[in-house]
N, C-alpha and C positions, 0 to 999 in steps of 0.2 A: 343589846343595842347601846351604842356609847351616848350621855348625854348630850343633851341635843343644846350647842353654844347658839349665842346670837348670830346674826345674821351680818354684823356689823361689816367685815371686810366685803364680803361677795355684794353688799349691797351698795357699798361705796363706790367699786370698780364698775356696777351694772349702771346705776344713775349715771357716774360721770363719764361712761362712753360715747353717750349720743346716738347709741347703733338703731338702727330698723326690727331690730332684734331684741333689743331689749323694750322699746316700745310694744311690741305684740303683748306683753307680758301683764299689760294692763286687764284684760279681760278676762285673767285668772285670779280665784279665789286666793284668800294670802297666802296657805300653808303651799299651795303649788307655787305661784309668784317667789316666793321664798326660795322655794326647789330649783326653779328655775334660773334666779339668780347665782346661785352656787353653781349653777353648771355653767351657765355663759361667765361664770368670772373663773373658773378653771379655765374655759376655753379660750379666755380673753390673754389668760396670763400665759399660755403657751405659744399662742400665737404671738405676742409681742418680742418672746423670748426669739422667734425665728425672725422677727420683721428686725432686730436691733440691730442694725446693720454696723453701728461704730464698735461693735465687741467680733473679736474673728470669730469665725465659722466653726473652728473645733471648739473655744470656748463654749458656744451657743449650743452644741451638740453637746455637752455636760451637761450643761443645765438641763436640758429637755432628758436629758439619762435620768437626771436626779430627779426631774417631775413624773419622770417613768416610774420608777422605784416607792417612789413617796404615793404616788396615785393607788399602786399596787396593795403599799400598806393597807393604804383608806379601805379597798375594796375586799381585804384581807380579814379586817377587823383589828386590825395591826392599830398601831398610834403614828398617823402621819405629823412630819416637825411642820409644814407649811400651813400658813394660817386656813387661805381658802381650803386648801384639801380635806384640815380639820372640819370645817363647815360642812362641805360635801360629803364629808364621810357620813351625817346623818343621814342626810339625802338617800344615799347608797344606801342604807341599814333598810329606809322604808321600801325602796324600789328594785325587788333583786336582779330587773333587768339592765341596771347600770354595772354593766360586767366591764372586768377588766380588759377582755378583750376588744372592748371596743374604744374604751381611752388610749389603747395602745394604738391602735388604728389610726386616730387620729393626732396623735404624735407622731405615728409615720408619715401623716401627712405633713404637718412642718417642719418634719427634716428636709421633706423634698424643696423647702424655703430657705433651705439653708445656704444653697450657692443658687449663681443666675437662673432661673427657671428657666428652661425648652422643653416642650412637648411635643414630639416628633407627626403623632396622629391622635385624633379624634378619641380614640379607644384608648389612650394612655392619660389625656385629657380628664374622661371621665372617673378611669380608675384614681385620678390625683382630686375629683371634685366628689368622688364619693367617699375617700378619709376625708378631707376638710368638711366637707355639708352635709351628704347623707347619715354619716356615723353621728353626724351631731343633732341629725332628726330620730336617729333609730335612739338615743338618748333622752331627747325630751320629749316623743310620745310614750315612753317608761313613765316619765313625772304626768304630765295629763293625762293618762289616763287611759284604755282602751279595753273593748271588749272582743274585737276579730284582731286574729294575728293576720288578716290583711292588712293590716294599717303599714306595717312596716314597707309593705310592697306600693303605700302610698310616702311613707315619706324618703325613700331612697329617690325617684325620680324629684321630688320637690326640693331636694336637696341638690339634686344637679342643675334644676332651673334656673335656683337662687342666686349659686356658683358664677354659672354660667352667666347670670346677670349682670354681677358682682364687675368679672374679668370685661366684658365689653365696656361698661362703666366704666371702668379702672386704667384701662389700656397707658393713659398719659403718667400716672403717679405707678403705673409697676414700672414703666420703661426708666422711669427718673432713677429707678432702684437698680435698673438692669435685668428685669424681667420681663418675659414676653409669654403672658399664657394661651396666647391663641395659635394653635396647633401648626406647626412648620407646615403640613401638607395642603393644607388650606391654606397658608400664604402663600407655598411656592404653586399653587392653581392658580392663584390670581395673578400671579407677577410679582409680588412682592415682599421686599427684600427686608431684614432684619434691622437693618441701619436705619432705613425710610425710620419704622417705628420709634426707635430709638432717639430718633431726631426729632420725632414727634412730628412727623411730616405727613399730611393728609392728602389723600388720591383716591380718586372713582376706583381704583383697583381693591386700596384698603375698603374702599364702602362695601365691594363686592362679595371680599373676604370675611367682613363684620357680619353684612345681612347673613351667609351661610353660617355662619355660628349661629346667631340670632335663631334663624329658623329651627337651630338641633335644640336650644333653649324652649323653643315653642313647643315643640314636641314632648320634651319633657312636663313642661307642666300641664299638659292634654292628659297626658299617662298620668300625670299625680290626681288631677280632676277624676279621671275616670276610675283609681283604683280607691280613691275616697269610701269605707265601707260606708254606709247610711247609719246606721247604726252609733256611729262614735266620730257622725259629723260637728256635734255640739263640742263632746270631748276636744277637737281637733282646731276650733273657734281662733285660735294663736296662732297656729300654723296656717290657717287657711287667711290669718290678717296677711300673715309674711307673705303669700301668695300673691295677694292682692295688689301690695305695696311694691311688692318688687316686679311684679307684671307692668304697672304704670310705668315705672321705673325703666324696663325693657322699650315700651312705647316712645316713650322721651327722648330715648337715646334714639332708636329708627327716627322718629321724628327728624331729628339732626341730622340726618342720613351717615348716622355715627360715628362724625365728627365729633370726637370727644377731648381734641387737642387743644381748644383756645381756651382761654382764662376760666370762664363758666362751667364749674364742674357742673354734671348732672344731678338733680336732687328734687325729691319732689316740697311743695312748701308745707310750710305745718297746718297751714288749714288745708289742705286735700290730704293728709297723713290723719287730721280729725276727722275729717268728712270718711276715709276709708273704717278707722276705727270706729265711727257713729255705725257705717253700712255692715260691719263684721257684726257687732254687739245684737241690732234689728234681723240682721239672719240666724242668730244664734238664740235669741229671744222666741222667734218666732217659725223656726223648725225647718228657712227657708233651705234649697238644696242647690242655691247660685253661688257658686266659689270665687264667681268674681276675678278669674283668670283662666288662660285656658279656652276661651272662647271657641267654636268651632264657625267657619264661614257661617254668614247670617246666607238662609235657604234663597236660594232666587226666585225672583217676583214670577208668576205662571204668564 
């Protein structure tokens, strides 16, 4: 096992994100919190490499080759040159399920960032939200911890939720970039046309097209709720915060009837992100079994 370096880089990149994601990480003990950092700052840095829109597209495509390569060593036992990867590579030494085929996985998925995103259907949708999200839950339930290999079967749909969330959210700052990840089939059901978005142009048609994503969103996180093992609910305490936070987060947006085009991005404020954090910490103390999203209809009154 190669010695284990400070935390210095992956810790710098994780604070100064500001993500929803790195906030969950509070309710883990330090040596995990540590681990975890290293992975979202791997994740952070490949990602940006695909978002860097002023460098061309083949360039951006090397780079991610070379983070291919470099990741490989980490997971090799090899001596990676990149600083986070160095950091990770301890990570990876303690948890043998950070396999390389799943960093690759999810480099495949920001290739597919590499030119304009379209997604033609639903099912291509998910296979591009399950490299970006799911492969990066079936990673850090490796670092927290688990005792049923159901869990994996709980953080795949949670990872499409998240996604899912993410793009409904997002719709106005991907289109700035020239991206549109809500499923062509689904827009051309409602009416609506590629340009509308692009232009950032809002219509009862887009609402129509939004709520059905939304609802495939909902379902996912029902399935991640229900494949939760009992057992490695505590273990799972981060993950089911991100549940939490980005379920509101779905709400907020239907709220708007997801009008996500005027000034006001969506976002929840820091004190109901503490108020959720407070409610994760008191379920996780206290053995509760309310995940806090996922909801199924409240029963009708007799």
């Amino acid at each position: 096992m190669p010695a284990a370096p400070d935390m210095e880089n992956s810790t710098a990149i994780t604070q100064g994100s500001g993500s929803n994601l790195a906030l969950a990480f509070i309710l883990l003990p330090r040596p995990k919190r540590e681990g975890m950092a290293a992975l979202y700052a791997f994740c952070r840095e490949v990602d940006d490499i695909a978002d860097e829109d002023a460098r061309p597209a083949a360039e951006r495509a090397r780079l991610l080759e070379a983070w291919r390569a470099d990741i490989h060593r980490a997971c090799a036992g090899g001596s990676p040159r990149f600083p986070v990867n160095r950091e990770l590579q301890t990570v990876i030494a303690r948890h043998p399920g950070l396999r390389f085929e799943l960093f690759d996985e999810l480099i495949r998925g920001c290739e597919q960032d590499l030119e304009p995103f379209r997604c033609a259907t639903y099912a291509g949708l998910e296979a591009y939200c399950y490299r970006v999200a799911s492969v990066v839950g079936l990673l850090s339930i490796e670092i927290f911890g688990y005792t049923d290999p159901g869990c994996r079967g709980y953080a795949i749909p949670l990872g499409k939720a998240l996604q899912f969330t993410n793009i409904l959210r997002d719709v106005k700052k991907d289109a700035e970039r020239g991206r549109i990840y809500l499923p062509l089939e689904e827009l051309d059901r409602q009416g609506v046309r590629e340009a509308e978005i692009l232009a950032g142009r809002y219509s009862g048609r887009y609402a129509a097209a939004a709520a059905a994503v939304a609802e495939r969103a909902r379902g996912f996180y029902a399935a991640a709720r229900d494949a939760l093992p009992p057992g490695d609910r505590r273990a799972m305490a981060s993950a089911e915060l991100m549940g939490a936070v980005y379920w509101k987060l779905l709400a907020k947006v239907a709220a708007r009837r997801f009008d996500v085009f005027g000034p006001r991005p969506v976002r929840l404020s820091r004190p109901h992100k503490l108020a959720l954090i407070a409610l994760a910490w008191l379920r996780n103390v206290t053995g509760g079994r309310f995940s806090g999203y996922g909801l199924p209809p409240a029963p009708a009154s007799p």
